[in-house]
N, C-alpha and C positions, 0 to 999 in steps of 0.2 A: 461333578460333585456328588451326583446320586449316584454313580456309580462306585464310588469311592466308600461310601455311605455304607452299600449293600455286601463289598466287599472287605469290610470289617465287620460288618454284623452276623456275616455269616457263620464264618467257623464257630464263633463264642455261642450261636443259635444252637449250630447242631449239636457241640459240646452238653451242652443244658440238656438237651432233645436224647443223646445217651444216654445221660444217667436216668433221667425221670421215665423214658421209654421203655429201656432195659432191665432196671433193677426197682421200679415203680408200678408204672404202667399193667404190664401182665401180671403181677404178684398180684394187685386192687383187683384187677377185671376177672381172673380166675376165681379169684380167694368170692367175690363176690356174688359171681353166677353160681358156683358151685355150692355158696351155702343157702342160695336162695332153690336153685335147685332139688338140693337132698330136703329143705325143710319143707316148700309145696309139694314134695313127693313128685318132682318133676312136672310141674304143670304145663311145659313145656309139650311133654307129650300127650299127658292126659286129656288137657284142655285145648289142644289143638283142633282137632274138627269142629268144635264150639267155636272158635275164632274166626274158622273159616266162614263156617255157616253164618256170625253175623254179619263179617265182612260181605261176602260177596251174596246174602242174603238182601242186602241192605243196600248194593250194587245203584248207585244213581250217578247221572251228572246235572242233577239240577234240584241240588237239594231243595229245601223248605228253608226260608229266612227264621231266623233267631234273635229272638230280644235280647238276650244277652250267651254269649259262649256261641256252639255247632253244633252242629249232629255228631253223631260218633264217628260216620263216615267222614263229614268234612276235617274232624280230627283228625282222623287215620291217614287223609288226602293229606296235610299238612304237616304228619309228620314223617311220611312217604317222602315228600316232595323236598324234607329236609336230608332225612336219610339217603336218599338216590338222587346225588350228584357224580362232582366230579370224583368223588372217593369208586364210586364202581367203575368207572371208566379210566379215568386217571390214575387214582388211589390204587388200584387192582395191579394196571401197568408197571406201576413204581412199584409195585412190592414186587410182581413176577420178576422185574431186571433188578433189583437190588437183591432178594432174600429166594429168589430161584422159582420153580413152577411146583413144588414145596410149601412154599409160602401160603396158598389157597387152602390147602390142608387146617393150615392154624387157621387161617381166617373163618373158615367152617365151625372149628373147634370153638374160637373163640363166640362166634353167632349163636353156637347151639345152649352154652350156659348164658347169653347174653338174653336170651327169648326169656329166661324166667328173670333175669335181670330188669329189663325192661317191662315184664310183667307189673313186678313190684314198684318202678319208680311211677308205672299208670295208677296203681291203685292209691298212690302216696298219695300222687297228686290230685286224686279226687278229693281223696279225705280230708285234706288240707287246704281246702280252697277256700275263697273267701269273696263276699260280695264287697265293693266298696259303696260308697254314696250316695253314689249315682246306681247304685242294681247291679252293674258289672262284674261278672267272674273274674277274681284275678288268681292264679295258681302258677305251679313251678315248683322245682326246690329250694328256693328261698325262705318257702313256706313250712315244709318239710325239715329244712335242717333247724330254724327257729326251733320248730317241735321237738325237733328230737333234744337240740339245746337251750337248754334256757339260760336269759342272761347275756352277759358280755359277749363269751365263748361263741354263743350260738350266733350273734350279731357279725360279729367277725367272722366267723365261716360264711355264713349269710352275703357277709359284702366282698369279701375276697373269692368267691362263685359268681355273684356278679358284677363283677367286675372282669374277672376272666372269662366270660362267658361275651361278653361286651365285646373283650378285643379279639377273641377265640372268633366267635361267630359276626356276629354283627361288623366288626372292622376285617379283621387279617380275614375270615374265612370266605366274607365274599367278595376280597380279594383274588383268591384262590378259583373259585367259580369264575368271576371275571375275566380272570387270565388266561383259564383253559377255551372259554370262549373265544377271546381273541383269538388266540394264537391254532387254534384248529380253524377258525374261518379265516383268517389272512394263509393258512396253509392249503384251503377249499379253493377259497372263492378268489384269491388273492386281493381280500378287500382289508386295508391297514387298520393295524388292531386300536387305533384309537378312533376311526370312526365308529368301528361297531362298541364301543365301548360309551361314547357319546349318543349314543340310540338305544343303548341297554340302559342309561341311566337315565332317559326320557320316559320311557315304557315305567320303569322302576318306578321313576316320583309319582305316576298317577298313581297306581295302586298301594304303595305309602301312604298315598294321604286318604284312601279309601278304610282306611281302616281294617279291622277283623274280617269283617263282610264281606268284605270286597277281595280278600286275601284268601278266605274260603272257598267264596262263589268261582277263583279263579285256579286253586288248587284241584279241588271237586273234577274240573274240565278238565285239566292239564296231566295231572297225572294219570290215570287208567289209558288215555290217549297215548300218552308219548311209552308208559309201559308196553303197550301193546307193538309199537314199531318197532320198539330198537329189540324186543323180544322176537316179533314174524324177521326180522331181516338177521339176527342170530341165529335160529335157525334155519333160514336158508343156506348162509355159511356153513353149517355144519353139515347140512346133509351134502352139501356140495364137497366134505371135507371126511363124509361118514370113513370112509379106509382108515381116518387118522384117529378115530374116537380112541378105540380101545389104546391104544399108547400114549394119547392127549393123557386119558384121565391115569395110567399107570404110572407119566413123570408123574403127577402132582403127589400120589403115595411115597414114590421111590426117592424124591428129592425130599419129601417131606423129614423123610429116615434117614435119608443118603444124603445130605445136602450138599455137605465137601465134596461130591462126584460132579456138582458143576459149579461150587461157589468157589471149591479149592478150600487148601490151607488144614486145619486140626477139625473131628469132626464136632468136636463143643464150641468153639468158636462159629465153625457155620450154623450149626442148631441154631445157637444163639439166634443170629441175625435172621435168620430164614423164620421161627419162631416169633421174635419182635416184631420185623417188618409186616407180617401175618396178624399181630396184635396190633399193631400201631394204625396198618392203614384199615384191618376190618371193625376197630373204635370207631374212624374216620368214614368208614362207610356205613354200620349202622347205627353208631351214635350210643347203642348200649350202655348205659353206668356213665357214659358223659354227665347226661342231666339237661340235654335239649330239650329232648320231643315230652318230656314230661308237660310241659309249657303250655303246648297242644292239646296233649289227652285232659287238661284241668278242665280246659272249657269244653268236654263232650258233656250234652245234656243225657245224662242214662240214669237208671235207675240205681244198679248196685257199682262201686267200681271195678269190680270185680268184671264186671261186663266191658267197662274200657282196657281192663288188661289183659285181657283175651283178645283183644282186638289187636291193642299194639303188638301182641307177641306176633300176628301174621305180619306186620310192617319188616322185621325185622326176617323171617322169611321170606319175605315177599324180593326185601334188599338185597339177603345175601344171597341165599339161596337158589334164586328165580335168577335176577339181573346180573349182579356180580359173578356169578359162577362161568353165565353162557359166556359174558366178555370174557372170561377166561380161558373158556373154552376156545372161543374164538381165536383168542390171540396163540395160544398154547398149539393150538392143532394146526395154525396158517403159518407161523415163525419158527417154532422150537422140533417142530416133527423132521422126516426125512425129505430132504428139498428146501425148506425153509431157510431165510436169512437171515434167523438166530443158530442152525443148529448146529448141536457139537458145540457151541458156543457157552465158554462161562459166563455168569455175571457179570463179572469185571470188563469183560471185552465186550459184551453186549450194550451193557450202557453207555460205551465209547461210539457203539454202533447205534445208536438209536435213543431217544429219550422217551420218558415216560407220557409226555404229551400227544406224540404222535405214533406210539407204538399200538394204539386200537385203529389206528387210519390207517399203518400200515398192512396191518393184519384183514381188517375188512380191504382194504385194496387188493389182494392177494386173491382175493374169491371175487368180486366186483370190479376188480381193475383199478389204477390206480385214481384217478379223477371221481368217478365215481364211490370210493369208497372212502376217500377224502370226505365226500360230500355230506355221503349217509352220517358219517359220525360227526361231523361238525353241526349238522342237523337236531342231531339224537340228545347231541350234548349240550346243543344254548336250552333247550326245553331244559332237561335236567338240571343244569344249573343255574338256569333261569327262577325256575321254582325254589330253587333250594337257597337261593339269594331271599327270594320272598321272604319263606319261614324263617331263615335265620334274620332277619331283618327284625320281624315278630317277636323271638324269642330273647334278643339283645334290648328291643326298647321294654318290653317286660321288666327288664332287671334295671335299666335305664328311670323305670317312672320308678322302679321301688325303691331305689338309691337317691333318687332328686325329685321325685314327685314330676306330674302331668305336665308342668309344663317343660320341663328337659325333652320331652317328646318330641317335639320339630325342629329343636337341634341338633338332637340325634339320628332325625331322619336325615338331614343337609350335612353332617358328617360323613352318615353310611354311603349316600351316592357318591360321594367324592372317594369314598375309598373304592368302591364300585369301579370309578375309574380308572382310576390310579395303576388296579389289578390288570386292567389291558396294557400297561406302559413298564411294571415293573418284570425282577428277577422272579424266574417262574421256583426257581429253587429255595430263593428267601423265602417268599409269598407262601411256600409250603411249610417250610422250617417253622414259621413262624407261629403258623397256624395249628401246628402240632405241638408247639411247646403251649400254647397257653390252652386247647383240646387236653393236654396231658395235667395241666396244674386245674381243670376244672371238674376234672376225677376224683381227686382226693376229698374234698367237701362232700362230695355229692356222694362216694360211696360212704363216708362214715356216718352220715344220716339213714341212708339205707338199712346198715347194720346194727346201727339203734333205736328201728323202729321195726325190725323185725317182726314181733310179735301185733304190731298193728296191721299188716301185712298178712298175717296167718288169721286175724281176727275176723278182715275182708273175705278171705277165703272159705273159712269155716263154712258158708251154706255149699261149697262141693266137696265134702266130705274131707277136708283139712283140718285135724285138731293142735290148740294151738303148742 
């Protein structure tokens, strides 16, 4: 019966997933970086070594407890830890075998106007925030698009973001994280993906019911740790691979132009898909213009917010540029170069040969051997998606209490584990599908608030030399 279930929902998913991807998706997230871009005057680049310097000025894993909200670092940990999942490892995979080694290129492009993207949705969300009753920060863009709408109009967008964000993130998406856990550790460890799946939603309920705090204080640790690993063990693969660099990073130019030279067929049609796939899954990996990690940076305690969006714009460096790239690297220089068991190989016949789950294990097996580099990435990946289950967990009861109020909150958490689960036993193809059409429909709210609050946006900035 479930299989029956998955096998009619599919085609009609990805159909949706087409249009909204294709002729939606990268029109919003260009259209929108780029005019946040040209109007900060690029702050992207300007205000970069400021972002770095607070970030890695600010460098802890044991922060200071908070009355209400985080530090800016535990911010940053939390929306790190939502950004860097299974979208760098996974998400990266599935775009290089669907849309070519090409595909990276856009995903670049689409990160670098996404930095001053996510700029703006950090400052939004400061500005917008709000104490409740009880002292509590509560922020997001729920709060932001109110603003920028008043009224009916604004309510409806308001609850049609969260709502999609609900089943985006909090249900399908850490389904998605779940899944890739299993099925890289039943492909490790040969331990069947419903036990570990039964252990990830053990682990999970404690820190649910721990609250913000406790979600923080576990962010904080987790990420700079496990960035640090799956980063020393990328580069070890590559210097073991150094002969392949100069050509690794050549395909990703030459398919990026060339695409139809390995996807086949007309070359606007391949653009296309090599283009999309680049935008679809680099959304999916940093989150940019979603309207997630806005969630996170409300609750930074800082002075100006101007100071949290400088910060998140290194998050989003930090995702694509740092981690998602080297996985690329990896995979690109171990499968697709001369000797590899992608190469010469199109798209099409590639993903016949391999899926996007286990094409980072096969690739790290390739420099590690295979057992072992099974092992590192099934390792690499329950951390990352471990975390990123957290925050998205976070960010869906968010919109959960602002839809039904505080007590929908522990219903919502005894939904989310159950989806939790469910992700180690389902179709890893649905699971994704799914995840990206309601990712793609929680775009659209969130960029039109963006672009009607423009000048609030430039108002933040104004003390670094931005006039409005």
């Amino acid at each position: 019966m479930l299989q029956q279930v998955q096998d009619t929902l599919l085609p009609i998913v990805k159909l949706i997933n087409a249009y909204l991807s294709d002729y939606i998706l990268v029109g919003l997230l260009i259209a929108v970086g780029l005019w946040f871009s040209i109007k900060t005057r690029f702050v992207q680049i300007r205000c970069f070594g400021e972002g770095m310097g607070k970030v890695f000025g600010n460098l802890t894993l044991a922060g200071d407890k908070h009355a209400s909200g985080m530090s800016s670092f535990q911010a940053l940990a939390t929306a790190i830890a939502a950004q860097v999942g299974t979208g760098n490892i996974v998400g990266a995979s599935g775009a290089i075998l669907t849309g070519g080694p090409g595909a990276i290129f856009w995903m670049w492009i689409i990160a670098f106007f996404g930095m001053a993207t996510i700029y703006s949705e950090a400052v939004l969300a400061q500005e917008t925030r709000v104490k409740d009753k009880d002292g509590n920060v509560q922020g997001g863009p729920v709060y932001y698009i109110t603003t920028a709408f008043k009224g009916g109009f604004g309510k409806f967008l308001a609850g049609f973001f969260s709502i999609a964000i609900i089943l985006a993130l909090g249900f399908f998406g850490c389904m998605v994280q779940s899944n890739s856990i299993g099925s890289t550790f039943q492909t490790a460890f040969g331990v069947p993906s419903w036990i570990v799946g039964v252990v990830l939603v053990a682990i999970c309920a404690v820190i649910f019911l721990g609250g913000v705090q406790r979600l923080a204080s576990v962010t904080e640790k987790i990420v700079p740790i496990m960035a640090a690993i799956f980063v020393l063990g990328g580069l070890v693969v590559l210097v073991l691979r150094a002969k392949y660099l100069p050509t690794t990073v050549a395909m990703i130019f030459k398919y990026a132009f060339q695409p139809q030279a390995i996807l086949g067929g007309g070359f606007g049609a391949a653009l296309k898909i090599a283009l999309s796939q680049g935008a679809k899954r680099g959304l999916f990996s940093n989150e940019a213009g979603m309207g997630s990690t806005p969630h996170a940076h409300a609750l930074a305690n800082v002075k100006e917010p101007h100071e949290q969006g400088v910060v998140a714009m290194v998050g989003v460096f930090i995702d694509t540029f740092v981690v998602l790239t080297l996985n690329a690297l990896v995979v690109i220089s171990t499968l697709y170069t001369a000797g590899g068991p992608l190469a010469e190989m199109g798209a099409a016949a590639a993903s016949t040969t391999i899926n996007k789950t286990n094409l980072a294990q096969t690739a790290f097996g390739v420099a590690f051997g295979e057992g072992p580099g099974n092992m590192f990435v099934a390792i690499c990946l329950f951390f990352f998606a471990f975390s990123t289950i957290l925050s998205w967990n976070m960010f869906g009861k968010i919109n959960m209490i602002y839809l039904f109020g505080k007590k929908s909150a522990a219903v919502y958490s005894v939904i989310g584990l159950v989806f939790v689960f469910m992700g180690t036993l389902m179709s890893n193809d649905l699971v994704w599908e799914l995840s990206d059409m309601f990712n793609n429909l929680m775009v659209i709210p969130n960029a039109l608030a963006l672009f009607a609050l423009t000048g609030m946006v430039l108002k933040s900035t104004h003390g670094v030399g931005i006039r409005k």
